[in-house]
Biopython code that builds the backbone (N, CA, C, O; Angstrom):
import numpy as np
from Bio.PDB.StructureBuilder import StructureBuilder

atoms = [
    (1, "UNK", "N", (90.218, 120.583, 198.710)),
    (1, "UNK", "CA", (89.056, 119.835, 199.117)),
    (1, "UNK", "C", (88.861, 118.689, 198.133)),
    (1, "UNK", "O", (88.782, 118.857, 196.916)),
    (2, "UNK", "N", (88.798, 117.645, 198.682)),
    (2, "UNK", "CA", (88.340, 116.250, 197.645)),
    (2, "UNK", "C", (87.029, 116.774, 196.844)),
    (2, "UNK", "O", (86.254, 117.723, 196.963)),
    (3, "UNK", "N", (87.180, 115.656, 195.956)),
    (3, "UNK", "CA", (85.561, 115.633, 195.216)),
    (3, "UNK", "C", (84.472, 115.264, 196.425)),
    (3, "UNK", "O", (83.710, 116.191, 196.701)),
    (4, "UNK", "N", (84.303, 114.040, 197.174)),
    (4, "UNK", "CA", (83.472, 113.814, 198.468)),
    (4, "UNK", "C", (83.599, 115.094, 198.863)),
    (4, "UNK", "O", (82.828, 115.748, 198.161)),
    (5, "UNK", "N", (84.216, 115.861, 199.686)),
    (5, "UNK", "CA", (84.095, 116.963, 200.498)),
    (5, "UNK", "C", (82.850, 117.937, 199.412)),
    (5, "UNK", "O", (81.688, 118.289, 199.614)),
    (6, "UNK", "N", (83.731, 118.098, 198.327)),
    (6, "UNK", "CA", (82.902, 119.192, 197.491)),
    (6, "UNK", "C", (81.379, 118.544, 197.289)),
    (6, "UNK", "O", (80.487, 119.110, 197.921)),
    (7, "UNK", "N", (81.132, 117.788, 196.741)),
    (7, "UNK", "CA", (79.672, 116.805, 196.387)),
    (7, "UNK", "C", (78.786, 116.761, 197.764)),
    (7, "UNK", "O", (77.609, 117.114, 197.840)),
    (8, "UNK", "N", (79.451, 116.343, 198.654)),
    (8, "UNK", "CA", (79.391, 116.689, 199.940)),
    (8, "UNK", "C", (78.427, 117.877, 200.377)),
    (8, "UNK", "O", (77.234, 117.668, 200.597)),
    (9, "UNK", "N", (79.048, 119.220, 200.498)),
    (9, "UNK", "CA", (78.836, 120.437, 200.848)),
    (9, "UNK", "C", (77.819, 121.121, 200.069)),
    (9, "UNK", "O", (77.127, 122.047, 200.491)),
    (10, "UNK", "N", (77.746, 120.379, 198.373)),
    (10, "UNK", "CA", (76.621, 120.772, 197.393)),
    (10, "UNK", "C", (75.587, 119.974, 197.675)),
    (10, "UNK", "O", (74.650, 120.770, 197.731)),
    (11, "UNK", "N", (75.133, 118.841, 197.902)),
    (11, "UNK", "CA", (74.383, 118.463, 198.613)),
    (11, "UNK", "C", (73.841, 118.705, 199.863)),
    (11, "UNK", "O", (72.650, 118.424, 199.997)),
    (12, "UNK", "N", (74.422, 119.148, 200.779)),
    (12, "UNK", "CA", (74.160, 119.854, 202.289)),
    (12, "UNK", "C", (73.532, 121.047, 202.335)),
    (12, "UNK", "O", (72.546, 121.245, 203.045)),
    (13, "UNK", "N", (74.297, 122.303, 201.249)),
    (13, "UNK", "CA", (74.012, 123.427, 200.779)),
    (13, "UNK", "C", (72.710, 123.433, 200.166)),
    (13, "UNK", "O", (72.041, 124.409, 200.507)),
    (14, "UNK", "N", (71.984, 122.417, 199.138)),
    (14, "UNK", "CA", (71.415, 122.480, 198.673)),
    (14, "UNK", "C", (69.483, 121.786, 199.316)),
    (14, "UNK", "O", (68.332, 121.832, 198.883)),
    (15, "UNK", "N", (70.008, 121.381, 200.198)),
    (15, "UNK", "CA", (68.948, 120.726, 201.428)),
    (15, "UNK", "C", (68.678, 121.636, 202.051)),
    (15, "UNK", "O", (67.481, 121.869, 202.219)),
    (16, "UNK", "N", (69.927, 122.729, 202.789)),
    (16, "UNK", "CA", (69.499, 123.716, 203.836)),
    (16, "UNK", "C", (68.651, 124.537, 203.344)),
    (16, "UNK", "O", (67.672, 124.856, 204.018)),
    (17, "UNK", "N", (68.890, 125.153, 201.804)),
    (17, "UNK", "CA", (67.653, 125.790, 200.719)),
    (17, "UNK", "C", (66.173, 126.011, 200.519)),
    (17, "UNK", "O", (65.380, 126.952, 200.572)),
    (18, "UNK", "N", (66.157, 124.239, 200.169)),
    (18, "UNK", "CA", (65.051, 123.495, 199.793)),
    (18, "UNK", "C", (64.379, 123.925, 201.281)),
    (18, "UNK", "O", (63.470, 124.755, 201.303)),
    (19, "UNK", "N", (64.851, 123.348, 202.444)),
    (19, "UNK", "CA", (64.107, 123.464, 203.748)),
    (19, "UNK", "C", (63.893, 124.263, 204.131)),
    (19, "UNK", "O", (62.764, 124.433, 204.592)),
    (20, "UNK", "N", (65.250, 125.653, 204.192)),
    (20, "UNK", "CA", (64.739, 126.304, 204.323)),
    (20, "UNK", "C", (63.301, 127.456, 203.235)),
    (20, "UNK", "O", (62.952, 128.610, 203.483)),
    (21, "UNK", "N", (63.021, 126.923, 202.578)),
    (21, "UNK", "CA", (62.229, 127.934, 201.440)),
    (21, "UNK", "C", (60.757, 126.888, 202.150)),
    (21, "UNK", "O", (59.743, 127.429, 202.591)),
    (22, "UNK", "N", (60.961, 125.375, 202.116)),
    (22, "UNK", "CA", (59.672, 124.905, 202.599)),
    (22, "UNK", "C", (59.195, 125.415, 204.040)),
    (22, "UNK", "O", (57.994, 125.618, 204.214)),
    (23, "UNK", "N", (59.994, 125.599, 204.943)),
    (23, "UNK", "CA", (59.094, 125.720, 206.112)),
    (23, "UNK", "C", (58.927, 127.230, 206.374)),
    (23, "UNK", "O", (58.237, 127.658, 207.300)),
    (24, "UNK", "N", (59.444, 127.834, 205.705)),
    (24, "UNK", "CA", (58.775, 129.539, 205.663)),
    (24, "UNK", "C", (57.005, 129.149, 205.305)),
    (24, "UNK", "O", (56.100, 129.547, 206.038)),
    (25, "UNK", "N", (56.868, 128.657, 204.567)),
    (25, "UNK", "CA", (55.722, 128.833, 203.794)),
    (25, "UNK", "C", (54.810, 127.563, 204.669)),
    (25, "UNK", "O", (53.613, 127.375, 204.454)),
    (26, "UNK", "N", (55.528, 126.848, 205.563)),
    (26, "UNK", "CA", (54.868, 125.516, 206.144)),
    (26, "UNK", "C", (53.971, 126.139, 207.634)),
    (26, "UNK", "O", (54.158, 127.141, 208.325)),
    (27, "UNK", "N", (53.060, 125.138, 207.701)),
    (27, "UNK", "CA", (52.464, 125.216, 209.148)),
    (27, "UNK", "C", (52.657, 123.702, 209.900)),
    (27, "UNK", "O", (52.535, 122.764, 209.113)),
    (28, "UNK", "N", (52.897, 123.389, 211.091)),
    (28, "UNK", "CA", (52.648, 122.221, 211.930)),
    (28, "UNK", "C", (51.172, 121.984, 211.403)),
    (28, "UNK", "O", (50.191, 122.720, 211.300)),
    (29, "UNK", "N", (51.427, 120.604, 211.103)),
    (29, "UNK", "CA", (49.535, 119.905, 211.292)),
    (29, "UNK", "C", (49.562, 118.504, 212.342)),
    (29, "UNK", "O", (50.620, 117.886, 212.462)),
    (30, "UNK", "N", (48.758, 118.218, 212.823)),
    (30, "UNK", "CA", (48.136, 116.658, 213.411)),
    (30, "UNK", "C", (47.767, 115.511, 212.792)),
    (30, "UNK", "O", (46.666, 115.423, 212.248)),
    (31, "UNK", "N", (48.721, 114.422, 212.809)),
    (31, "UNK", "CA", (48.314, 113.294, 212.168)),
    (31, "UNK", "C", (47.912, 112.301, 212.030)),
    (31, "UNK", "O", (47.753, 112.086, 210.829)),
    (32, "UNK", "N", (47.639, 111.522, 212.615)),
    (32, "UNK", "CA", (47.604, 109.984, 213.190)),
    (32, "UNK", "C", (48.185, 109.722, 213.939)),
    (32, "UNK", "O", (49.237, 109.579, 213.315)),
    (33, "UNK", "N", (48.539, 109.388, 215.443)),
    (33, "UNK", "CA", (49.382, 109.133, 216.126)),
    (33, "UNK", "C", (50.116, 107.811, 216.167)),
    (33, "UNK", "O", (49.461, 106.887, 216.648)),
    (34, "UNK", "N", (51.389, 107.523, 215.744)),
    (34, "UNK", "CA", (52.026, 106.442, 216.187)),
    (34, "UNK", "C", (51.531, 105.235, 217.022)),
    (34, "UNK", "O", (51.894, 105.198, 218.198)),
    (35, "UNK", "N", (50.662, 104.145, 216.497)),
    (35, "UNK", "CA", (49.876, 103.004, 216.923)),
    (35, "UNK", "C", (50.834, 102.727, 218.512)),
    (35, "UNK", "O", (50.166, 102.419, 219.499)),
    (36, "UNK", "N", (51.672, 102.798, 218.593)),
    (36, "UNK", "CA", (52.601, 102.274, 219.905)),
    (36, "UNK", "C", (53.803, 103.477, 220.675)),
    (36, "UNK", "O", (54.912, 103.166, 220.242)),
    (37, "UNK", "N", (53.866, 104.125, 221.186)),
    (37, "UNK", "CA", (54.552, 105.251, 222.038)),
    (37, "UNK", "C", (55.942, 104.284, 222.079)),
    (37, "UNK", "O", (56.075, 103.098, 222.381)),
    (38, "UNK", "N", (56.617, 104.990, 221.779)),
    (38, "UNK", "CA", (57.927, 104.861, 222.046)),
    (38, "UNK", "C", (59.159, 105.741, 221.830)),
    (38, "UNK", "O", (58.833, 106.607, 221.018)),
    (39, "UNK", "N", (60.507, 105.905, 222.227)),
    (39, "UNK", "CA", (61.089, 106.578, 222.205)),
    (39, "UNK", "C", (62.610, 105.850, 221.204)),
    (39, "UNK", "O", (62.647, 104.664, 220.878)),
    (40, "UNK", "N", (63.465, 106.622, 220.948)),
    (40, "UNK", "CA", (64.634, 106.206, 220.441)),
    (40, "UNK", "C", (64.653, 105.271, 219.313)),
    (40, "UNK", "O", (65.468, 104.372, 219.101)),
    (41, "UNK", "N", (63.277, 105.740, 218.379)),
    (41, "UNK", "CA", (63.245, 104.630, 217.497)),
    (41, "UNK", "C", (63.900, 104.782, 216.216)),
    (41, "UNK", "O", (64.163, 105.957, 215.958)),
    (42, "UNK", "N", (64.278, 103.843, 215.241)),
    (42, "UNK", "CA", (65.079, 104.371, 213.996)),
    (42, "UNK", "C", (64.228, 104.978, 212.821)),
    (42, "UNK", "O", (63.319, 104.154, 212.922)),
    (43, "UNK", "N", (63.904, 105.619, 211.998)),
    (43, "UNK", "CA", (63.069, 105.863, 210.568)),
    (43, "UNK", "C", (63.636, 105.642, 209.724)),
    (43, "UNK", "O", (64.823, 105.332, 209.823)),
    (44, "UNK", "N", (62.987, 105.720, 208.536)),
    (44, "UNK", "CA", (63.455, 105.715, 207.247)),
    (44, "UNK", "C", (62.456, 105.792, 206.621)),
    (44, "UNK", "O", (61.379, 105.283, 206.933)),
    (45, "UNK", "N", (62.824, 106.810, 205.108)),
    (45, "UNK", "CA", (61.729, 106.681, 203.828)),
    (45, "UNK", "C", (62.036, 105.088, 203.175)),
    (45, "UNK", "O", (62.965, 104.296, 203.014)),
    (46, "UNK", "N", (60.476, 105.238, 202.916)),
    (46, "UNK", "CA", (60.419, 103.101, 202.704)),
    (46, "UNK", "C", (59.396, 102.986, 201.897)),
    (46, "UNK", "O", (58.292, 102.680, 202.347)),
    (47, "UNK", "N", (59.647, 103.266, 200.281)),
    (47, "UNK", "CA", (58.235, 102.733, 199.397)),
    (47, "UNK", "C", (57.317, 103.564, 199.817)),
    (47, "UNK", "O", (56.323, 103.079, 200.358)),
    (48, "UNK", "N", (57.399, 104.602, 199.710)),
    (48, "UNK", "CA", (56.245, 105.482, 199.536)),
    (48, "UNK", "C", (55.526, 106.304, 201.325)),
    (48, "UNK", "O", (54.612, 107.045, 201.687)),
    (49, "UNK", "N", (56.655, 105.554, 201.910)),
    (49, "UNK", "CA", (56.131, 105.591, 203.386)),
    (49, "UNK", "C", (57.234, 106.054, 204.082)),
    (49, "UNK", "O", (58.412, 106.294, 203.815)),
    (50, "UNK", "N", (56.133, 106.140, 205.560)),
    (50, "UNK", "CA", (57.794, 106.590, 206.576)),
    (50, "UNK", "C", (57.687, 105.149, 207.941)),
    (50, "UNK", "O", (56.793, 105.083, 208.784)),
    (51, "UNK", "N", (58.451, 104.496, 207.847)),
    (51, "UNK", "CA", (59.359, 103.308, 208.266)),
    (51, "UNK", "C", (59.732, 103.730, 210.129)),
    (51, "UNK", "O", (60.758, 104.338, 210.438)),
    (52, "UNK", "N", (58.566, 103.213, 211.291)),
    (52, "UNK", "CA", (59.105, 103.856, 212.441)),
    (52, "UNK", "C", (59.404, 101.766, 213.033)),
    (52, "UNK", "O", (58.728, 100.742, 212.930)),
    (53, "UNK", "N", (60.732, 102.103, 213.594)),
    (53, "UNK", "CA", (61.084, 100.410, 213.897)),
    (53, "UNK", "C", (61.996, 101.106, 215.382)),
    (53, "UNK", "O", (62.502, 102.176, 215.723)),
    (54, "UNK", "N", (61.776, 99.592, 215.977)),
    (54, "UNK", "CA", (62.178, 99.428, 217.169)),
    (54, "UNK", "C", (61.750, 100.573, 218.383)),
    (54, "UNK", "O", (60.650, 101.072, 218.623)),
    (55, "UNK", "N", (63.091, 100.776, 219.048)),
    (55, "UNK", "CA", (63.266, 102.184, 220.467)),
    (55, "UNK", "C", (62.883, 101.294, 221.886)),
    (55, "UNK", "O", (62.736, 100.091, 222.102)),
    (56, "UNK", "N", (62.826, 102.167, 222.487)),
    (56, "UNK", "CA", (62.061, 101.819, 224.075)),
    (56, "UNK", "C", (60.530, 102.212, 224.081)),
    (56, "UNK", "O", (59.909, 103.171, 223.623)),
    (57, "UNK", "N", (60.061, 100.715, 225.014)),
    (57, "UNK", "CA", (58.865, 101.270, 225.195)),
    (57, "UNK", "C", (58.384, 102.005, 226.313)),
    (57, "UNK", "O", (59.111, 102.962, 226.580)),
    (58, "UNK", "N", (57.289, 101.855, 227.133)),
    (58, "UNK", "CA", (57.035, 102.421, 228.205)),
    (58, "UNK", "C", (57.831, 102.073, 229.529)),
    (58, "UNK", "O", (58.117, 102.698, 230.550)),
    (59, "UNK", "N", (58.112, 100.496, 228.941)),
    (59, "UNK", "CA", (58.603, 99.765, 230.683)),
    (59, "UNK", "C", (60.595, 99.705, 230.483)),
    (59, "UNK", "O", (61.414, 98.876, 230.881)),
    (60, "UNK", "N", (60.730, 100.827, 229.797)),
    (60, "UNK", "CA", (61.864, 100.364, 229.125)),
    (60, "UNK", "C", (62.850, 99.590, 228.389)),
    (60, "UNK", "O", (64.013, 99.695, 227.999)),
    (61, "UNK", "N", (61.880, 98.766, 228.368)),
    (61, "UNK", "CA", (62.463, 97.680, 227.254)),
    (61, "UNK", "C", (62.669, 97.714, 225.709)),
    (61, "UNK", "O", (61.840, 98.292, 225.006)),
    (62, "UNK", "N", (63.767, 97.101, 225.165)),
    (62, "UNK", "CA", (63.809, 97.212, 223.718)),
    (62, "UNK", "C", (63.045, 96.817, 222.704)),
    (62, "UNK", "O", (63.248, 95.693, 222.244)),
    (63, "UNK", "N", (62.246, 97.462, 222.272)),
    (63, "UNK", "CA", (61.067, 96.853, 221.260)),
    (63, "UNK", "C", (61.295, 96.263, 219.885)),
    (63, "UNK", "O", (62.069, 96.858, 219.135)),
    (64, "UNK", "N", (60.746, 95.238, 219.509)),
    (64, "UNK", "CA", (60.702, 94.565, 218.245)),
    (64, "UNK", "C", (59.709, 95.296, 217.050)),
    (64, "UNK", "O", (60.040, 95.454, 215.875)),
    (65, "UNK", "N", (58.620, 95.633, 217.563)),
    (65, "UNK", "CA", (57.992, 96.718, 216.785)),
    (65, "UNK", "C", (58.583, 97.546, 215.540)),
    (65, "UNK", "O", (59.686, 98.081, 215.422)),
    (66, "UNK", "N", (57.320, 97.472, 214.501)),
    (66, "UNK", "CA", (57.818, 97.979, 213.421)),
    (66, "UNK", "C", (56.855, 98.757, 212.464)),
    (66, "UNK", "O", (56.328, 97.911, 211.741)),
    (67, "UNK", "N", (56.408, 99.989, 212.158)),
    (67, "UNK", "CA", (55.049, 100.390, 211.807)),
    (67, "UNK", "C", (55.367, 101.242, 210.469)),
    (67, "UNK", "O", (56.474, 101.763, 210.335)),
    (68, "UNK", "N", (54.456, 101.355, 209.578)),
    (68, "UNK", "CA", (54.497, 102.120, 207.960)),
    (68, "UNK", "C", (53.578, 103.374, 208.595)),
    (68, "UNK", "O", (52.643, 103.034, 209.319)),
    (69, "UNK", "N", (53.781, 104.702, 208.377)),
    (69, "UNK", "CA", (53.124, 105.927, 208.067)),
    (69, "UNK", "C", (52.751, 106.188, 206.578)),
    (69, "UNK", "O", (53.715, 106.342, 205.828)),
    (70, "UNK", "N", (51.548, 106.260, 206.046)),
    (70, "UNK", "CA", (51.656, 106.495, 204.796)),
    (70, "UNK", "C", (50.554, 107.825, 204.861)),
    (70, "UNK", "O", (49.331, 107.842, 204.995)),
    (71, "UNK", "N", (51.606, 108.969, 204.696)),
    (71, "UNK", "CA", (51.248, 110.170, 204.650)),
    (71, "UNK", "C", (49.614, 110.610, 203.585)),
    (71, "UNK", "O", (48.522, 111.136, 203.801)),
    (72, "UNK", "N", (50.337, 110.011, 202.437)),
    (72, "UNK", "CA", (48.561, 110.395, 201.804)),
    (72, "UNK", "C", (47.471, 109.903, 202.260)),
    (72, "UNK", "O", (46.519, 110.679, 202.175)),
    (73, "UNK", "N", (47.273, 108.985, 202.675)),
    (73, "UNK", "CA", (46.407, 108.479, 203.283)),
    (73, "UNK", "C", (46.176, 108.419, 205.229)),
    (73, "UNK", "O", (45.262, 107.912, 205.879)),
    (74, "UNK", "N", (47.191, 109.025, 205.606)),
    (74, "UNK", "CA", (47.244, 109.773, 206.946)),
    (74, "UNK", "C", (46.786, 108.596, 207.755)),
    (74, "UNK", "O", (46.009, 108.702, 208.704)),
    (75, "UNK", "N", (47.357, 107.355, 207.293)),
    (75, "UNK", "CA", (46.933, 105.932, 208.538)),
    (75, "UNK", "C", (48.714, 105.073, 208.189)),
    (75, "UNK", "O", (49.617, 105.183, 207.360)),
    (76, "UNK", "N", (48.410, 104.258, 209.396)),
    (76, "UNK", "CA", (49.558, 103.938, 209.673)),
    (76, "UNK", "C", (49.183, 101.632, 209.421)),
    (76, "UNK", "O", (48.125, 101.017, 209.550)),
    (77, "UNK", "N", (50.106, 101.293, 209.183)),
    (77, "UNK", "CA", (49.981, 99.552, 209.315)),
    (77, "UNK", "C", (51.289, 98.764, 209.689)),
    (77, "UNK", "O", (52.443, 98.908, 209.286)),
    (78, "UNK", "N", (50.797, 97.979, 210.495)),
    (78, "UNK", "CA", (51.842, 97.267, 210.803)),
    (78, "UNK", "C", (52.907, 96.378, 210.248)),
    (78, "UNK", "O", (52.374, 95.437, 209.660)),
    (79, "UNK", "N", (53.858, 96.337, 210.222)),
    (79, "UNK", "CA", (54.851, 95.864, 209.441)),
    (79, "UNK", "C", (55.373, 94.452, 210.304)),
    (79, "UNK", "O", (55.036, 94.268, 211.474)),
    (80, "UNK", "N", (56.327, 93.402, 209.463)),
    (80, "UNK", "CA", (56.358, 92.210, 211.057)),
    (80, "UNK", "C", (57.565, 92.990, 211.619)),
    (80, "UNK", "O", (58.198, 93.887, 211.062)),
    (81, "UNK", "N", (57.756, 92.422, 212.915)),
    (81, "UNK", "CA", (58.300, 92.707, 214.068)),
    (81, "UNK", "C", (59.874, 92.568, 213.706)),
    (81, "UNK", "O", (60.113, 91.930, 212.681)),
    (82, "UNK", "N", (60.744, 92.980, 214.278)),
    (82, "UNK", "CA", (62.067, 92.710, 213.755)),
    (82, "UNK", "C", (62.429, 91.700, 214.561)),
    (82, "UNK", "O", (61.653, 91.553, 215.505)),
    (83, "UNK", "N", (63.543, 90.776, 214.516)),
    (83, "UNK", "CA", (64.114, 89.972, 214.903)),
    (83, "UNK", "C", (64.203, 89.582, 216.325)),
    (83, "UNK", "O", (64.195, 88.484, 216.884)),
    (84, "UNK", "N", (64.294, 90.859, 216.770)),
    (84, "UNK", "CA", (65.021, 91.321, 218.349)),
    (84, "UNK", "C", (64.779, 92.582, 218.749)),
    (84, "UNK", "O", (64.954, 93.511, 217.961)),
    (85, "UNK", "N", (64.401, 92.764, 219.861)),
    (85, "UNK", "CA", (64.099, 94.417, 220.507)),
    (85, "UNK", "C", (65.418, 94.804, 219.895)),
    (85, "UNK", "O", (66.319, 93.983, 219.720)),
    (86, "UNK", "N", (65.528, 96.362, 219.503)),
    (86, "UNK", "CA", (66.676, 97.115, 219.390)),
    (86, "UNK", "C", (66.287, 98.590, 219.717)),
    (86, "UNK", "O", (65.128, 98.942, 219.496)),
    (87, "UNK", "N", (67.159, 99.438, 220.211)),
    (87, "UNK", "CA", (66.577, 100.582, 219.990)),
    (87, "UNK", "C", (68.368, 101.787, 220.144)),
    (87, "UNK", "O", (69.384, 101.485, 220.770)),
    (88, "UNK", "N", (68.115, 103.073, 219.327)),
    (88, "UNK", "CA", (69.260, 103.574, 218.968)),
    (88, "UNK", "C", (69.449, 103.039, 217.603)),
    (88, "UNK", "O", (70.621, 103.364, 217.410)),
    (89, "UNK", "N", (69.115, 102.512, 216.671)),
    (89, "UNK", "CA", (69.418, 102.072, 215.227)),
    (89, "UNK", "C", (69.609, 103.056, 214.487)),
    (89, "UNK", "O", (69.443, 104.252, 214.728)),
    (90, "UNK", "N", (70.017, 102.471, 213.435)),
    (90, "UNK", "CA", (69.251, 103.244, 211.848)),
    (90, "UNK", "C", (68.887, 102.518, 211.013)),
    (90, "UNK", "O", (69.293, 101.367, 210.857)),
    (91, "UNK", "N", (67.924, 103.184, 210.238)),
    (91, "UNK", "CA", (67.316, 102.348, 209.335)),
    (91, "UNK", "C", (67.826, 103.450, 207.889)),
    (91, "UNK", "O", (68.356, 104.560, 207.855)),
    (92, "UNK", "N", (67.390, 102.565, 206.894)),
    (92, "UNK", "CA", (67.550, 103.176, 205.381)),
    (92, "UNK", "C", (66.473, 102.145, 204.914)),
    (92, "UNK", "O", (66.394, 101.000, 205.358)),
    (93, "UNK", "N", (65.484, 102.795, 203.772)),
    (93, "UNK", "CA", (65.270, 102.035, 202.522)),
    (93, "UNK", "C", (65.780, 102.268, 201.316)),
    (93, "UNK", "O", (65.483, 103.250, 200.635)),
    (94, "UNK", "N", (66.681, 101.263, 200.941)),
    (94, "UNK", "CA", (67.467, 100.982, 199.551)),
    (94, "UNK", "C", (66.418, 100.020, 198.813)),
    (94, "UNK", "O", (65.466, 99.776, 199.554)),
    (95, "UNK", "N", (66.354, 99.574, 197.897)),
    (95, "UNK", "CA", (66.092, 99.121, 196.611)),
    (95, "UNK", "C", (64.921, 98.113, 196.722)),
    (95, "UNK", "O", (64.900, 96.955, 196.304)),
    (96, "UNK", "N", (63.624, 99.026, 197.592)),
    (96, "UNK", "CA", (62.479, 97.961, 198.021)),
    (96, "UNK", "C", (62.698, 97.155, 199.218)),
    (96, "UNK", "O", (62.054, 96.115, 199.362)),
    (97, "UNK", "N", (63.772, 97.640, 200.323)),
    (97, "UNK", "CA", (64.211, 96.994, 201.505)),
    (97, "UNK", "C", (64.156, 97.937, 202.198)),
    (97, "UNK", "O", (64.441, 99.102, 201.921)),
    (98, "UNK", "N", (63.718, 97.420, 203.325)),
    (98, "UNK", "CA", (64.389, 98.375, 204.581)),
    (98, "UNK", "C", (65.203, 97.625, 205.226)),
    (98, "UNK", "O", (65.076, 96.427, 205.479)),
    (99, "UNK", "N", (66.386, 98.611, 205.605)),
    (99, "UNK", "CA", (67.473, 97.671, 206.403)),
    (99, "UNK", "C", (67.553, 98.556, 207.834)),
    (99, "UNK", "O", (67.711, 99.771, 207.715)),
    (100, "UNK", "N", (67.455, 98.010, 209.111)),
    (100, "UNK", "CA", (67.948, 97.892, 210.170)),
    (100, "UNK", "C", (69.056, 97.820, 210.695)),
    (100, "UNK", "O", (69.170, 96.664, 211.101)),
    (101, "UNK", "N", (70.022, 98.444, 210.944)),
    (101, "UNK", "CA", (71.366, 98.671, 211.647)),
    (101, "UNK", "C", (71.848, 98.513, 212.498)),
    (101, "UNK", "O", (71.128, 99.201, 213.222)),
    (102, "UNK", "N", (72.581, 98.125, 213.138)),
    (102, "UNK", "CA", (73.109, 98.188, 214.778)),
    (102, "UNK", "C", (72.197, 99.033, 215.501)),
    (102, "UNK", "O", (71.087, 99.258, 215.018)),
    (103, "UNK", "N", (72.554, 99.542, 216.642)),
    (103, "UNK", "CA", (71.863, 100.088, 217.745)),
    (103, "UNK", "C", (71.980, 99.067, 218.814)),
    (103, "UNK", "O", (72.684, 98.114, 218.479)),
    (104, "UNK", "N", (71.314, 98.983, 220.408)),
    (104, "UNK", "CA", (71.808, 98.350, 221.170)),
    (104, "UNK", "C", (70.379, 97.263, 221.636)),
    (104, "UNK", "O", (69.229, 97.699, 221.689)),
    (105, "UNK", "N", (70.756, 95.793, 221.944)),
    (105, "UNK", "CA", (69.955, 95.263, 221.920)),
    (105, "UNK", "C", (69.305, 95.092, 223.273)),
    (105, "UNK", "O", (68.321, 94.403, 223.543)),
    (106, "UNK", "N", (70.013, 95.822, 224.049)),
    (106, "UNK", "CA", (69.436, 95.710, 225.527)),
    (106, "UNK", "C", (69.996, 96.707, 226.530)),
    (106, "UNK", "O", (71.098, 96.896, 226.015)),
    (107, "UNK", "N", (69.978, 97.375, 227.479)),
    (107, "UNK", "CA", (70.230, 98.370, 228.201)),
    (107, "UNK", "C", (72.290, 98.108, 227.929)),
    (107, "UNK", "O", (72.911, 97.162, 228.412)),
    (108, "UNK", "N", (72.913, 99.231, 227.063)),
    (108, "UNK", "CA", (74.419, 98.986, 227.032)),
    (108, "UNK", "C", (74.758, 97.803, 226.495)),
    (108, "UNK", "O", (75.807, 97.257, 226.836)),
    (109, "UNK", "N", (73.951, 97.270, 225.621)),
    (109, "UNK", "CA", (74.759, 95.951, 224.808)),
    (109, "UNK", "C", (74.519, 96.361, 223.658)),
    (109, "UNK", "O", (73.372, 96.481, 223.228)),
    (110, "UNK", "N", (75.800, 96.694, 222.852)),
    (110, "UNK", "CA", (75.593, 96.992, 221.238)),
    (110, "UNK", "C", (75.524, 96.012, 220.540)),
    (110, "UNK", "O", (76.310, 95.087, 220.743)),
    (111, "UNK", "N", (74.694, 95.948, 219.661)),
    (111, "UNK", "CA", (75.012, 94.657, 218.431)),
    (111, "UNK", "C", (75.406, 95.231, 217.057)),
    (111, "UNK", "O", (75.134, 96.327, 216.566)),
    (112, "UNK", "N", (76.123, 94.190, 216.563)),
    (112, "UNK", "CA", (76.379, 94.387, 214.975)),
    (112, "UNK", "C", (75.189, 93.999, 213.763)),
    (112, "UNK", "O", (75.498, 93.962, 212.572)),
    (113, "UNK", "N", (74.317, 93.824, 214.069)),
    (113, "UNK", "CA", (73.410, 93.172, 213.814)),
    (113, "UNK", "C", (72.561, 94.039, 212.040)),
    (113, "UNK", "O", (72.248, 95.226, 211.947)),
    (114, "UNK", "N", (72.441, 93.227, 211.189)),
    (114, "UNK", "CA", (71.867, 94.187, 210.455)),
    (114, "UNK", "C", (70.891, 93.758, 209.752)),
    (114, "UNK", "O", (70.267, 94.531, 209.025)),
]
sb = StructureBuilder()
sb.init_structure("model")
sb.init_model(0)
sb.init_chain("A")
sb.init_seg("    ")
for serial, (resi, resn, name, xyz) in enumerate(atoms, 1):
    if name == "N":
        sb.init_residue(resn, " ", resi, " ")
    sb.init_atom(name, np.array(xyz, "f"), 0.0, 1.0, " ", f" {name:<3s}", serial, name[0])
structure = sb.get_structure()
């Protein structure tokens, strides 16, 4: 097994743990609901927050939409809009950024887009 494989599997191993030991002891709660309904959208942890961008909306279209959850304070704010409807992405926050990923920009059109 490579070093990746091994680092890999200790990291994986060590998540299934953690989670599993938290949600023994966890209950579901109710939070603020998502300012805009949508489906297929990307997340990411982002500065202290949770990062909900793009998906489909109601009429199926690809949304530009982009919203902050900030858990301690259990309210949500709007972030600007991304570039272009996308939905299917991923997102990451790296180093005070959130970055946006491919996903498709319209019913079966993928973009490279990031």
């Amino acid at each position: 097994m490579t070093a990746v494989r091994v680092a890999l599997a200790a990291l994986l191993g060590s998540l299934a743990v953690v989670a599993g030991a938290a949600a023994s002891a966890a209950e579901w709660e109710r939070r603020s609901p998502v300012p805009l309904a949508r489906t297929e959208v990307a997340a990411a942890a982002f500065g202290g927050e949770i990062a909900v961008v793009g998906g489909f909306e109601a009429d199926g279209g690809a949304s530009r939409r982009a919203d902050a959850y900030s858990p301690g304070k259990d309210a949500w704010r709007r972030l600007p809009d991304l570039p272009a409807g996308v939905h299917h992405a991923m997102a990451v926050g790296a180093g005070g950024r959130l970055y946006v990923l491919g996903g498709y920009v319209a019913r079966g059109t993928p973009t490279r887009a990031a």
